[in-house]
C-alpha positions in Angstrom: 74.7 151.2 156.7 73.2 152.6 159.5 68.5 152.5 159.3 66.3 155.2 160.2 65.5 154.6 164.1 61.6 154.6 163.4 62.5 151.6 160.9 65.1 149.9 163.2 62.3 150.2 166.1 59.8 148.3 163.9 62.3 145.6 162.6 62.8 145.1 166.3 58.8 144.2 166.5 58.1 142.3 163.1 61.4 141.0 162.4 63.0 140.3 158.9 59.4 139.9 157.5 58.2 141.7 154.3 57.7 145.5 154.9 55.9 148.4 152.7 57.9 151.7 153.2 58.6 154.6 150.8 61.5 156.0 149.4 62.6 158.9 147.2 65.2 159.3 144.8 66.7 162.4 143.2 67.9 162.3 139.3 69.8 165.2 139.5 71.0 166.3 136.2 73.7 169.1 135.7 74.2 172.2 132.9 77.1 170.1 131.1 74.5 167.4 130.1 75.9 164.9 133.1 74.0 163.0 136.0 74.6 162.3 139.9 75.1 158.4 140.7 75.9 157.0 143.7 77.6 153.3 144.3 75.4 152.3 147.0 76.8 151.0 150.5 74.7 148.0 151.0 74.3 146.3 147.6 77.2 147.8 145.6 75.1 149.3 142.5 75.1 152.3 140.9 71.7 154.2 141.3 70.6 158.1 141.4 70.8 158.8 145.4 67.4 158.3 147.2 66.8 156.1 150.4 63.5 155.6 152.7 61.1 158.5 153.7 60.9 159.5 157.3 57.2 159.3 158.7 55.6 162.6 157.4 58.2 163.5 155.2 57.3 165.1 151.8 58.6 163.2 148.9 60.4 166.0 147.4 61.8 166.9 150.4 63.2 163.2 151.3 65.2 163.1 147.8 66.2 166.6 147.9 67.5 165.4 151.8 68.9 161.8 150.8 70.7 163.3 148.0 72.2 165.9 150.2 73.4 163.2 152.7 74.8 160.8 150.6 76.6 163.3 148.0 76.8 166.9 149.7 75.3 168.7 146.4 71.9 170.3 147.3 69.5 170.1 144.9 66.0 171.6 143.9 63.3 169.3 143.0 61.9 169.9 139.7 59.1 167.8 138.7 58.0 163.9 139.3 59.1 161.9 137.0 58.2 158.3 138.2 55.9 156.8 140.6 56.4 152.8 141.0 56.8 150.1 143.1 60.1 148.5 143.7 60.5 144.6 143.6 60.8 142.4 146.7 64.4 143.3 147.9 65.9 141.4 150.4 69.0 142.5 152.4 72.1 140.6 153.1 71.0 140.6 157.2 67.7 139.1 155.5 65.2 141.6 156.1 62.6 142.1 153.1 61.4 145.2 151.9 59.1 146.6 148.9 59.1 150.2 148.5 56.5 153.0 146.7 59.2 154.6 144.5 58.7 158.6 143.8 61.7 160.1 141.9 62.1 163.3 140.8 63.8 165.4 138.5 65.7 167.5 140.2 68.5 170.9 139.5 72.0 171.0 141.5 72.8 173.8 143.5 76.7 173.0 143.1 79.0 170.3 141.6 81.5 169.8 144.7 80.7 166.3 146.1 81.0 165.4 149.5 80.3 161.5 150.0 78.9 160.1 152.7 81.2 157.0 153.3 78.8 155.0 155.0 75.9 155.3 152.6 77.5 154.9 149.6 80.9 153.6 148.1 81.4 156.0 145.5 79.5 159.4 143.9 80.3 161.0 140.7 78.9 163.0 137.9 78.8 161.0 134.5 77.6 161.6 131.0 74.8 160.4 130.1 76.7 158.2 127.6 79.5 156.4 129.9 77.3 155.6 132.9 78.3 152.8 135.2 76.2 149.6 134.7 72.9 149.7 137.0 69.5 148.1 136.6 66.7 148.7 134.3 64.4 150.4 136.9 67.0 153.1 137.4 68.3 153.4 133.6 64.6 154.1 133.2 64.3 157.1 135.4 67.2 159.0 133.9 65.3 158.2 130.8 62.5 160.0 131.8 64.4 162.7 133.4 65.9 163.4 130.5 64.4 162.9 127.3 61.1 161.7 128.8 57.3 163.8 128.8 56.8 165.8 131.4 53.8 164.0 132.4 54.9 161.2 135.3 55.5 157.5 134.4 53.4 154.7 136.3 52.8 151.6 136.3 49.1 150.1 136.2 47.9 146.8 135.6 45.2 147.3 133.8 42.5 145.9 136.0 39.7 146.8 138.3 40.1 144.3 141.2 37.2 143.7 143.4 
């Protein structure tokens, strides 16, 4: 799975050590009551599409953009439904990331997928009732997208730190 040259030029300076970087996922949910998933390249799970934020890049637009690349349906960002941070992920080459998570709700402008077959492993539209086993943190955002208020889910700790 190929990284964004701005990220790949500043693994080549820091390494596999710890970075902070954004991303952006799209729950993109469908007239017939069903959602996009994608099986992702790198890890093998099933998540919404979404990936890493260029430098400058609008959250909205980067999930409206990753979905597009991954799956081929253009969508239209509808609202925020999450802001979080992921857990540390480390991947298989060893590098270590955590990522500011902002996922939207958003509306396709088709149905016709068009996988990108180096980001992903599968894509498909499924019901919100039969959908492929993923983690917690992502189960949660179709939660919200669906059935959730419209008001945007965060996380705070519940502290004032010095």
């Amino acid at each position: 799975m190929a990284i964004p040259k701005f990220l790949a030029d500043l693994r080549a300076v820091v390494g596999p050590r710890k970075l902070w970087l954004s991303a952006a996922a799209a729950v993109v949910l469908d007239e017939k009551g069903r959602v996009l998933l994608v099986q992702r390249a790198d890890d093998g799970n099933w998540a919404p599409p979404g990936g890493i934020l260029d430098p400058g890049e609008q959250p909205a637009d980067g999930a409206v953009r990753e979905c597009l690349e991954e799956t081929g349906i253009a969508t239209v960002a509808e609202r925020l439904v999450a802001l979080t941070v992921s857990p540390d992920i480390t991947y298989p080459n060893g590098d270590v990331t955590q990522y500011l998570e902002v996922v939207f709700r958003c509306r396709p402008l088709g149905e016709e997928i068009l996988a990108d077959e180096d980001e992903t492993l599968a894509v498909g539209w499924y019901p919100l009732d039969a959908l492929p086993p993923m983690g917690e943190r992502e189960l949660g955002w179709i939660d919200r997208a669906v059935s959730g208020p419209v008001e945007t889910a965060f996380q705070w700790d519940g502290a004032l730190r010095p």
